[in-house]
N, C-alpha and C positions, 0 to 999 in steps of 0.2 A: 614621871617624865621619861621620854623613849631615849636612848643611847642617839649620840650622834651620829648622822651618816658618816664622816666623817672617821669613825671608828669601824671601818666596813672592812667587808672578806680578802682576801689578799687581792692585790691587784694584777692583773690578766698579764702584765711583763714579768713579774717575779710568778707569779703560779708557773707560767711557762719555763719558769731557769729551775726553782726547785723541786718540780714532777715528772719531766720529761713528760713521757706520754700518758695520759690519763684518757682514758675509754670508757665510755657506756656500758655496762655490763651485756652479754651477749653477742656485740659485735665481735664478726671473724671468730666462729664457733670451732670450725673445723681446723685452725691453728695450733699448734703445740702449745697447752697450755700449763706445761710442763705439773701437772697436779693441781692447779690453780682453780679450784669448782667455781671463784667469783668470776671465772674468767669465760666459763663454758656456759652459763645460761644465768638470765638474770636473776637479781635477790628476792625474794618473798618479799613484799607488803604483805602487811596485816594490818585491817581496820583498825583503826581509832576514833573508836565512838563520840567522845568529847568534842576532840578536834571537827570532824563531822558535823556535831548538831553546834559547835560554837560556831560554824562557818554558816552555816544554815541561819542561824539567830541573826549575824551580821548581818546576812542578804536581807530578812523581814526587816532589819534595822533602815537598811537603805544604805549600809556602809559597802560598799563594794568593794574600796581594798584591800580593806582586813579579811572580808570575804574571800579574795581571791588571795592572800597569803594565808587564811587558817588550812584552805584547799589542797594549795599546793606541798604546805608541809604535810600533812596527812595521806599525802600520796607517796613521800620520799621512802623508800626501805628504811628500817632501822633495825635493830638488835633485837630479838622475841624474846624476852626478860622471862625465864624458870626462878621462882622464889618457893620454895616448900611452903609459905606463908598460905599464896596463891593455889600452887599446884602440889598440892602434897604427895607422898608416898602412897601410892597403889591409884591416882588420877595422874600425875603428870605424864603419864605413857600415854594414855587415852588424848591430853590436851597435842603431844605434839603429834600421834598421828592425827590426828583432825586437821591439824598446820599442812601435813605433808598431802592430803587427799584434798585439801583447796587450793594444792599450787602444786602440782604432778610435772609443770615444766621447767619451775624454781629452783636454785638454793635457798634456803634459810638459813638466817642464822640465828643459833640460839646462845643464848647467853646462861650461864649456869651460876646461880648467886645464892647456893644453901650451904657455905662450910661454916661447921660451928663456930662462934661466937666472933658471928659476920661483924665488918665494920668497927672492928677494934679499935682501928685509930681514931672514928670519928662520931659512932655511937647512933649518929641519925637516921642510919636505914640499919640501929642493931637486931641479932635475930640469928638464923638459923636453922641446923635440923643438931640434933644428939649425933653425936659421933658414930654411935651402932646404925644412927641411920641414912648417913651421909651415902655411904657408897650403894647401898641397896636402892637409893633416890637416884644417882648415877646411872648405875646400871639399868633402874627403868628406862630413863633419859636415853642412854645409849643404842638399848635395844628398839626402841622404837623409831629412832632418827636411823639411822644405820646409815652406806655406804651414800654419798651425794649431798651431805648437808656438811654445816660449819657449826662448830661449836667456840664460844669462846669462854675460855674456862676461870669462872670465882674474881673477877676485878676485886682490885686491892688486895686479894688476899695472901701473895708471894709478898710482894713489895710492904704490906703492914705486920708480916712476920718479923722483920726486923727490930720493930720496937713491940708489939705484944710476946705476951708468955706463949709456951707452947709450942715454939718452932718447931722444932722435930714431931712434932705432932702433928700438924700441918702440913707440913712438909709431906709427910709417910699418906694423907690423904689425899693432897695434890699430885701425889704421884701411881696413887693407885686408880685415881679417876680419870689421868692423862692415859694408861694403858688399859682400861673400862672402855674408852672411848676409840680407843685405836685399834683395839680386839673388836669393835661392831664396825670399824669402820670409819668414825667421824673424822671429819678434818677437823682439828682441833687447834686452836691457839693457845695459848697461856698466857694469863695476863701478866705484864711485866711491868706495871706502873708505869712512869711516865718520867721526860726527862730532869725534873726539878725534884727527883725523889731518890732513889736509890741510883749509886752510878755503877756504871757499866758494869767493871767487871764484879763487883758487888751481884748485880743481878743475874748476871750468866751465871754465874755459879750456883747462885739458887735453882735457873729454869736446871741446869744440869742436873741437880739436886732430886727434881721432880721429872726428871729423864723425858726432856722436851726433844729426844733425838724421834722419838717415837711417835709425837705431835707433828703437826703440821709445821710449827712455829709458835709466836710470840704475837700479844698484842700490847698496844703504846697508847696513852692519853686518853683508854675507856674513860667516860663522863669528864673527864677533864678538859680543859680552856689552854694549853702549852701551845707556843705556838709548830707550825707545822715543821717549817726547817730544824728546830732543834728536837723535834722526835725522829725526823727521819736521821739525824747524824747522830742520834743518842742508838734509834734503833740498830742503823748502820754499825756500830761501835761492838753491840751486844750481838749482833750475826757473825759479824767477823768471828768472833771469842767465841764461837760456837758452831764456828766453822761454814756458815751462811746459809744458817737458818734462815727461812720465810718469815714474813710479819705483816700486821698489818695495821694501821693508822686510826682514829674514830678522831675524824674532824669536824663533827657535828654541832660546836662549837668554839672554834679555835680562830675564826676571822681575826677577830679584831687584836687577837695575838700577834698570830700572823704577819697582820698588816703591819705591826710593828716590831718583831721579832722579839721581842719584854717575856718573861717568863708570868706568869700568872700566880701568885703566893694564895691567893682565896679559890678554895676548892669548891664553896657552896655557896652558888648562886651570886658571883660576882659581878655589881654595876658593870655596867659599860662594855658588855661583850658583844661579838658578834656571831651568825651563823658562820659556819668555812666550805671549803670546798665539797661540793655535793658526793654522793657513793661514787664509787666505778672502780672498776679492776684499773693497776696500772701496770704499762709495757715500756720498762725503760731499762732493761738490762741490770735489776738491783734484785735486791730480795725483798722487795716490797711487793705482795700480792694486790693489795687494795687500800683505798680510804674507805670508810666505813662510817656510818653514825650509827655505833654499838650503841648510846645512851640516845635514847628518844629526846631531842631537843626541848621540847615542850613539857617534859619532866622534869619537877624540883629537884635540887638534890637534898632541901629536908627544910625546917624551919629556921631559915635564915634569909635574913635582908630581907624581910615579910611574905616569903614561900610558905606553900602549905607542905605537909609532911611529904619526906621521900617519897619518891615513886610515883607522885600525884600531879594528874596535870596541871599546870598553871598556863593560860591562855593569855594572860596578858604580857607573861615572861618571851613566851613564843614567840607573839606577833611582834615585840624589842627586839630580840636578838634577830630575825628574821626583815624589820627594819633597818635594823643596822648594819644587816650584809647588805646593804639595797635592793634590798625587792621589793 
């Protein structure tokens, strides 16, 4: 059964009090966009095959709305997921200049999801690369993206240091690929978990840790459902303490959060959610660069609530969440 509309994206009075201004990516190019690359030309899409031939399948089906929602999400930017799984050591430099020579007027963003013994806290998408080959997979990543794109650096990974082994080990990783990344250039975020996880000054201490003065900034609620106003006052909280750092949002699924401002406790693949507010740079005088959809909507976050395994499209999860932002 599809979520209720009723459970839908935030409503156009409150998106307006808690974004201020939210823009299209691209518009007003020649502005100070004070280092902002989401702000200077639009995100990368990249095809989604799935999504593609499942919208296709609808249309032979005779369904036309699903049609025109498998479409329209398959056209939204999202996050270009780097897994060593996928793109290992001595190809992932090859994959992402291919990203960069099919979109010459783009940012992308790339997403970086190989530190050893990925997904500690949660096990579902576990994995990684060996520690000897973490940064050498870095530094391919690095040098091939170089000065114009956006990186967002290892979701979960600061924030699930707290309760797995190996802190300082991690740590000494995350901060060797935060200036990997900033010596080629990237704008880089670090992920900082989200607001129902570590608190503030909890996590600033960490990004300092992994000397996020040299990043671009922070990012808030990768693949997560939190809703939007307590990431932007959680993120606000962590800029402050860090002297107003940049950040940026992944509200790719947080509607129906949102709409109600509830905090979200099921990380994977939660009943009853909704899509949120689409990409775009925002201009409101804060340290918020963007809303983002870092986690591909239409991606499980693993075998739960009858998802197939991480990573993997699930099309009927899609066209619900995307129902129940009303579209």
């Amino acid at each position: 059964m599809l979520p209720p509309r009723s459970r839908a994206a935030v409503p156009l009075a409150l998106a307006a009090l808690v974004l201020g201004a939210v823009t299209g990516c691209g518009d007003d190019a020649d502005a100070d966009t004070d280092g902002n690359l989401l702000r200077e030309r639009p995100q990368t899409a990249v095809a989604n095959p799935r999504l593609e031939a499942a919208a296709k399948q609808a249309t032979s089906d005779g369904d036309t709305e699903r049609a025109a929602v498998l479409q329209r999400l398959s056209d939204v930017p999202t996050g270009i997921w780097l897994t060593p799984e996928r793109y290992p050591l001595g190809s992932v430099g090859g994959y992402v200049s291919s990203v960069l020579a099919a979109g010459t007027d783009t940012v992308p963003v790339f997403v970086l999801y190989g530190i050893p013994d990925r997904d500690c806290t949660g096990q579902l998408s576990a994995g990684g690369l060996p520690v000897e080959e973490y940064l050498p997979w870095v530094d391919e990543i690095a040098t091939a993206a170089g000065p114009g794109t956006v990186a967002v650096l290892e979701p979960d990974a600061l924030a699930g240091s707290v309760s797995c082994e190996g802190v300082e080990s991690r740590v000494g990783l995350l901060r060797d690929a935060v200036r990997a990344l900033d010596d080629a250039g990237v704008a880089t975020y670090v992920d900082a978990g989200h607001s129902d996880w570590v608190p503030a000054e909890e996590m600033a201490s960490l990004l300092e840790e992994v000397d996020v003065a040299r990043a671009r900034g922070f990012a808030t609620n990768v693949a997560n459902y939190q809703p939007l106003q307590s990431e932007r006052r959680y993120a606000e909280q962590v800029s402050e303490l860090l002297g107003g750092a940049h950040y940026v949002v992944d509200t790719g699924r947080s509607g129906a959060a949102s709409a109600t401002g509830r905090a979200v406790e099921d990380w994977c693949n939660p009943p009853n959610q909704a899509l949120g507010d689409e990409p775009g740079y925002v201009d409101d005088d804060t340290a918020l660069d963007a809303l983002l959809w870092v986690k591909p909507p239409a991606e499980s976050d693993g075998t739960c609530h009858g998802g197939p395994p991480a990573g993997e499209v699930w099309i009927d999860r899609a066209v619900a969440l995307a129902e129940a932002a009303g579209w």
